[in-house]
N, C-alpha and C positions, 0 to 999 in steps of 0.2 A: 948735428943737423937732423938727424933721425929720430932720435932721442927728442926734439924738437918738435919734432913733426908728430911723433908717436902722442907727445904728450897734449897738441893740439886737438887732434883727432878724436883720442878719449875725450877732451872736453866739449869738444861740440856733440858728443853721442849721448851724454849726458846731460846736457842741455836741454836735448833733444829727448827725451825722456818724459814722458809724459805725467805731471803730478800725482795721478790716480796710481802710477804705478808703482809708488814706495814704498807703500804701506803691505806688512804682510797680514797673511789673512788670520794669525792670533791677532795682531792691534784692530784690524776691523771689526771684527767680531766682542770685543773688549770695549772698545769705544761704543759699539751698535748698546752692548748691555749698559753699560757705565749713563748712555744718556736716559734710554727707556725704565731705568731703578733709581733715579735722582731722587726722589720725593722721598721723604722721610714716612711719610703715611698715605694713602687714598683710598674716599669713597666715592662710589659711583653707584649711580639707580644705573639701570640696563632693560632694555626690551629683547628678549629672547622670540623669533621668529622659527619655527623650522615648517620647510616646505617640502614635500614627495613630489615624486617626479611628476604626478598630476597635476599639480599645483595647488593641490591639498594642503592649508597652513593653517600652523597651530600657535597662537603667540601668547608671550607669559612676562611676565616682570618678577624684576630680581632686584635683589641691592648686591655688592658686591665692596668688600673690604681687605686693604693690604695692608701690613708692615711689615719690611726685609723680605724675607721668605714665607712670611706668613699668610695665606688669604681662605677667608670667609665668603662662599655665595648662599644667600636664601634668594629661593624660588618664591613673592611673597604671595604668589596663586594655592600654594598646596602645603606653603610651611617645610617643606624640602629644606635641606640646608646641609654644605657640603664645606668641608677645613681640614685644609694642607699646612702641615706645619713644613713640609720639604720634602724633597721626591719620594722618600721614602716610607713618610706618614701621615695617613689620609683618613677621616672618617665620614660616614654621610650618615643625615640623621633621616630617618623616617617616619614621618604624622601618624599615620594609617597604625604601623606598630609600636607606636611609645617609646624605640629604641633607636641604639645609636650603634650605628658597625661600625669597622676598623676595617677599612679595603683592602683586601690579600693582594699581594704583589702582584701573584698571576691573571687578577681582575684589571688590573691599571690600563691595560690596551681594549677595552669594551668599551661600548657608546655609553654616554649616560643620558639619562632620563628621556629617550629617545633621539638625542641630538649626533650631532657626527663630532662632538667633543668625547676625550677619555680622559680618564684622572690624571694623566700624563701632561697632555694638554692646559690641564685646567690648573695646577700645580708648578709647571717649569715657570720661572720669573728670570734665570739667565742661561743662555744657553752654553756659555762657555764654561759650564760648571759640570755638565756633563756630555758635550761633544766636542770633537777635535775638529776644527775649519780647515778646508781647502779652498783656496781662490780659483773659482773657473772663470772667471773673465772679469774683466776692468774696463770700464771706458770713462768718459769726462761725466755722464750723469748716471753709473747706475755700480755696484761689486754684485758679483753671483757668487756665492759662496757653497758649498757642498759641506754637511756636517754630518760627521759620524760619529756612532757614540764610542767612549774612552774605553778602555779595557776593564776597569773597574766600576763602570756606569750598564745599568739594563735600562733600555727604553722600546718603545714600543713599535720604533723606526729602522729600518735600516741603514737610513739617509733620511736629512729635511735636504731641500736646495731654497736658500733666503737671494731674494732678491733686493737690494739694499740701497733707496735714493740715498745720493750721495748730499745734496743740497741741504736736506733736511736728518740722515742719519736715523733713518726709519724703516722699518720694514715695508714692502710694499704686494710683497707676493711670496708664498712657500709652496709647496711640492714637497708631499710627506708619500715616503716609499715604506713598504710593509715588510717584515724578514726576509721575502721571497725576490725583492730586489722591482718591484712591481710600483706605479705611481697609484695610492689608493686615495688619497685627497690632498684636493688646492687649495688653498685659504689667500683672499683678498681683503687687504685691510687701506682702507681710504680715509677720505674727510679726517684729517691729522688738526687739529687743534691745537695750537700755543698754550702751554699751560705754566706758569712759572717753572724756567730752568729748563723743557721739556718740551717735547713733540707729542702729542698723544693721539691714537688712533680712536677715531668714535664710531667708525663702521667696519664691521669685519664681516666676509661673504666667505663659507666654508662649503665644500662644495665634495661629497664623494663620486670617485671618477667612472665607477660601475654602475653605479644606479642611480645617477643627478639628485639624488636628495641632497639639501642644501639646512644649514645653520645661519642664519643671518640675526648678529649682534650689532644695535645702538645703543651706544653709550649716552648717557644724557646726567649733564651737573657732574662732571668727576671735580672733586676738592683733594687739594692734597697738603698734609702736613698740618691736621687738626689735632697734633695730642691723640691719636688713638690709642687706648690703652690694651695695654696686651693681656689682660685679662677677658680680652672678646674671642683672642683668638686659642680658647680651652673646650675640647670636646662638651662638657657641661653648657657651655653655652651653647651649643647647636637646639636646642630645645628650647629656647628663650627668643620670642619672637620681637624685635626691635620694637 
């Protein structure tokens, strides 16, 4: 009878158990990349905004190109043009000097081209390649997830914290911490677009926490799974204006 009873009891605790709570936070975080890398290729035009805390705004267009790990942004204002083959290797090309750098590692956490983005930034396409997740809370619409980087990984964070709708399997908000354990910028990413396979975010609001300067990305026309050839994505082409 106990035995009975014992066996009852676990099942209604279980039961009782709320869906959101099965999953650990490697499958979250696995599933979160696995949807947002579906596409076999994409290109996207982009409006680059950045504002000072006065409300001083400077705004640019860009194109922007992926495949795998690979991506391409020209700045098409200035001929700028920056390719990440993966965390590790980055070049930016610049007009002004005819030449093409090769971004030292210990540059990778500096702003670029005045924005609150860093090569870091603009280069990671999964996160669970180089952080370990922890689940800090679960409820029926949302995972908080805590991500640090791997023992064999440098990144430019101490911690992100993702904030994760559950409905749609997207990002919705981060909390990016600096080596000193400090919150140095939030990034909001909204207006999520259906795109074959995918969720895509077409507005993103980055925001540094000391000084309210802010990066604000719209996305406009992203296509994906055009045959891009990966002959685009060769430091060589950085100097080749579309």
């Amino acid at each position: 009878m106990r035995r009975l009873a014992s066996f009852v009891m676990t099942a209604v605790l279980c039961l009782a158990l709320p869906a959101w709570a099965e999953k650990s936070a490697d499958e979250i975080l696995k599933s979160l990349d696995d949807q947002a890398t579906r596409f076999t290729d994409l290109k996207v035009k982009m409006k680059l905004t950045v504002r000072s805390a006065d409300g001083v705004e400077k705004t640019s267009d860009a194109l922007g190109l992926q495949k795998g790990k690979k991506r391409l942004y020209r700045f098409l204002d200035t001929g700028m043009a920056f390719l990440s083959l993966d965390a590790d290797n980055s070049w930016v090309y610049l007009p002004e000097e005819q030449k093409i750098r090769r971004i030292a590692a210990h540059t990778h956490n500096q702003s670029f081209m005045g924005t609150d983005y860093n090569a870091d930034d603009m280069a990671l396409t999964r996160y669970d390649e180089t952080y370990t997740p922890k689940l800090l809370e679960a409820t029926d619409k949302e995972y908080t997830l805590e991500l640090t980087p791997k023992p064999d990984k440098t990144s430019a964070y101490s911690k992100i914290v993702l904030h994760i709708d559950r409905e749609i399997n997207a990002i919705r908000r981060l909390e990016y911490y600096n080596p000193k354990g400090e919150m140095e910028k939030t990034e909001v990413r909204t207006d999520y677009k259906q795109i074959p396979g995918q969720w895509y975010c077409m507005s993103l609001e980055i925001t540094n926490v000391k000084t309210q300067h802010k990066s604000i990305v719209k996305m406009i026309d992203p296509t994906v799974n055009t045959g891009l050839s990966d002959d685009l994505f060769t430091p060589r082409q950085l100097k080749r204006m579309e």
